[in-house]
C-alpha positions in Angstrom: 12.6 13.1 21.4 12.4 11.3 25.1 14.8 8.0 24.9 11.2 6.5 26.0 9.6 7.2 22.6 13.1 6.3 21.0 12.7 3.2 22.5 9.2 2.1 21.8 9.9 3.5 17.9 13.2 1.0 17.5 10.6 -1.7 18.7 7.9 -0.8 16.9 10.4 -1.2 13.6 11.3 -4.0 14.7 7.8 -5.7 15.3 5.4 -4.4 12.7 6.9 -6.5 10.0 7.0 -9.7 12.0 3.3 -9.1 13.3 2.6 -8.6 9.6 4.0 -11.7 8.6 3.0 -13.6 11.4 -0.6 -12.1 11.5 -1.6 -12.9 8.0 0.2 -16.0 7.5 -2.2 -18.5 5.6 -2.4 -21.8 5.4 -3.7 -22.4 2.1 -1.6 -21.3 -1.1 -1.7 -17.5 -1.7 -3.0 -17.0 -5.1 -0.6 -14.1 -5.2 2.9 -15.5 -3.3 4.9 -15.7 -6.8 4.1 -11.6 -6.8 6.9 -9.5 -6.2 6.6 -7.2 -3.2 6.5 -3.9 -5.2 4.0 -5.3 -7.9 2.0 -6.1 -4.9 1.8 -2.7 -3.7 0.3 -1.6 -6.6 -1.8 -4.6 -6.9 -3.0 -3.4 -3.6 -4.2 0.4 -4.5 -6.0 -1.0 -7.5 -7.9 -3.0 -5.5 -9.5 0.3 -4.5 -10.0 2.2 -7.2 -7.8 2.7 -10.5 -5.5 5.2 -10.3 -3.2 7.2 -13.3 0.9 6.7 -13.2 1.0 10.1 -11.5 -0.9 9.6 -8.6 0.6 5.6 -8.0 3.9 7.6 -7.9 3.5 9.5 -5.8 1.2 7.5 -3.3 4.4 4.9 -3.4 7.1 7.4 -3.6 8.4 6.0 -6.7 10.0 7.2 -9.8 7.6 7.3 -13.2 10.6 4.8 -14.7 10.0 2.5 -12.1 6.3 2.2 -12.0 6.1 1.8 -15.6 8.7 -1.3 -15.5 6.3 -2.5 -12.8 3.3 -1.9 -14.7 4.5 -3.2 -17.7 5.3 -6.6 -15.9 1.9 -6.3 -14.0 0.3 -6.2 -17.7 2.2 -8.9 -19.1 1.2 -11.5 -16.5 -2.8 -10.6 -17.2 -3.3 -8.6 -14.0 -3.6 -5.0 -15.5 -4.7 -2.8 -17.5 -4.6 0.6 -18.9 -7.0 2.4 -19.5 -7.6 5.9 -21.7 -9.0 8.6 -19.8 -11.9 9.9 -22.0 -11.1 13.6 -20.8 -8.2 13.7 -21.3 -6.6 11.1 -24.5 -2.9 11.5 -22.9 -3.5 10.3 -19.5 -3.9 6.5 -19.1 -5.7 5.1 -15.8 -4.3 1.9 -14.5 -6.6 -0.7 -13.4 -7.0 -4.4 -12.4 -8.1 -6.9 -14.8 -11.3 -9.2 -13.7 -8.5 -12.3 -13.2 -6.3 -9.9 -11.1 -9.5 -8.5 -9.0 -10.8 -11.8 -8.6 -6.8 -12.9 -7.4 -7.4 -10.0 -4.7 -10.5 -10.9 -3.6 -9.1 -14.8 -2.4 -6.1 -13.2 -1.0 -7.8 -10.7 0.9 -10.2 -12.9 2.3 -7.2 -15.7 3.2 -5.3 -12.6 4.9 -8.9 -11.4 7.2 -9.2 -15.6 8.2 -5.7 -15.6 9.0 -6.0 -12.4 11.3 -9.1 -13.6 12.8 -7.5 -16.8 14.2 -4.7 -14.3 15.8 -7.0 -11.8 17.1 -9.2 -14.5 18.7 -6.6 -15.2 20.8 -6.8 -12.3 22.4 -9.3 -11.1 25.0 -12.3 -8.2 24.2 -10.0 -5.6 26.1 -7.4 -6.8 24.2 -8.7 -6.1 21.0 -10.5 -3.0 21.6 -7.2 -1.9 22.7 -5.0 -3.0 19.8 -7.9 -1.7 17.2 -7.7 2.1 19.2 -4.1 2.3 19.4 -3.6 1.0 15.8 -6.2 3.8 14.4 -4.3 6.3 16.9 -1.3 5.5 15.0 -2.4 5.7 11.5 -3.7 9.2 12.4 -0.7 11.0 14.0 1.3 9.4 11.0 -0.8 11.0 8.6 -0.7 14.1 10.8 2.9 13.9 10.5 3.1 13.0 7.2 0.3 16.5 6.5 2.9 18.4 8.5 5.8 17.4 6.7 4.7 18.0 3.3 5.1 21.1 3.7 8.7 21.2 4.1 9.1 18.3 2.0 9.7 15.7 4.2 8.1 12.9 4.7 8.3 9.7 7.5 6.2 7.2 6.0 7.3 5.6 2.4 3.9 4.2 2.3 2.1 7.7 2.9 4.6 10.1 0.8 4.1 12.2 -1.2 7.4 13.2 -3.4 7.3 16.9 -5.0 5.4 17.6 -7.8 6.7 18.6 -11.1 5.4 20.9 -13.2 6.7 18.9 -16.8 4.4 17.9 -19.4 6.1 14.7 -19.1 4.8 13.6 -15.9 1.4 15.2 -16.3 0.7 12.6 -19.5 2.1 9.7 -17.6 
């Protein structure tokens, strides 16, 4: 690898989680801030869609012990659910509760104002720029991240995907 893209990678490290921070900054209270990073994660993916244990795991590269301690904590405070699948009795889906969803939805919408008064600082160029290079990114991570899998390797802890095991345990998780 040049010492160029070396370089620009040791920045990049460096400067995505600041952006972050500084980019979605709010100014009102987050409905979410007393969240714990990791429950947020997951808080985050069920925003989508619900998902089973299996497939959380391995979108976050986490153990099943771990996700259930998260879960568990997550169901505690009100903000999930599980859910029977009806095709199969021993898989459970996890899924947001109508408080949590609702949680989300202000968050999310704090997060896209907060963005907006950053990005409006910038020019048109600017921000056609940023959006192109951003999406560039994401893809040739996730062409990395195709590649890898292969071999088992993966270089995005948000993108992994750890190897699959063929026990009945994780299946009914």
């Amino acid at each position: 690898m040049s010492s160029e893209i070396e370089a620009l990678a040791q920045t990049l490290e460096s400067l995505l989680p600041r952006i972050s921070r500084g980019v979605f900054r709010i100014d009102a209270p987050d409905p979410l801030g007393h969240i714990p990073i990791a429950q947020m994660r997951i808080l985050r993916l069920l925003a989508d869609r619900s998902r089973t244990a299996v497939e959380l795991c391995q979108e976050l590269n986490m153990t099943a012990s771990a996700l259930t301690q998260i879960a568990n904590r997550l169901q505690a405070r009100g903000l999930v659910q599980r859910i029977e699948d009806p095709a199969d009795r021993r898989v459970r889906h996890l899924t947001l509760t109508g408080r949590a969803a609702d949680l989300m939805s202000q968050r999310r919408e704090l997060r896209i104002e907060a963005a907006s008064r950053a990005l409006s600082r910038l020019d048109d160029h600017e921000r056609s720029t940023l959006a192109t290079a951003l999406n560039r990114l994401l893809q040739a991570t996730r062409t990395e991240n195709d590649r890898a899998a292969s071999t088992g390797w993966h270089a995005d802890a948000d993108l992994e995907r750890p190897p699959r095991h063929n026990s009945s345990r994780s299946r009914s998780n």
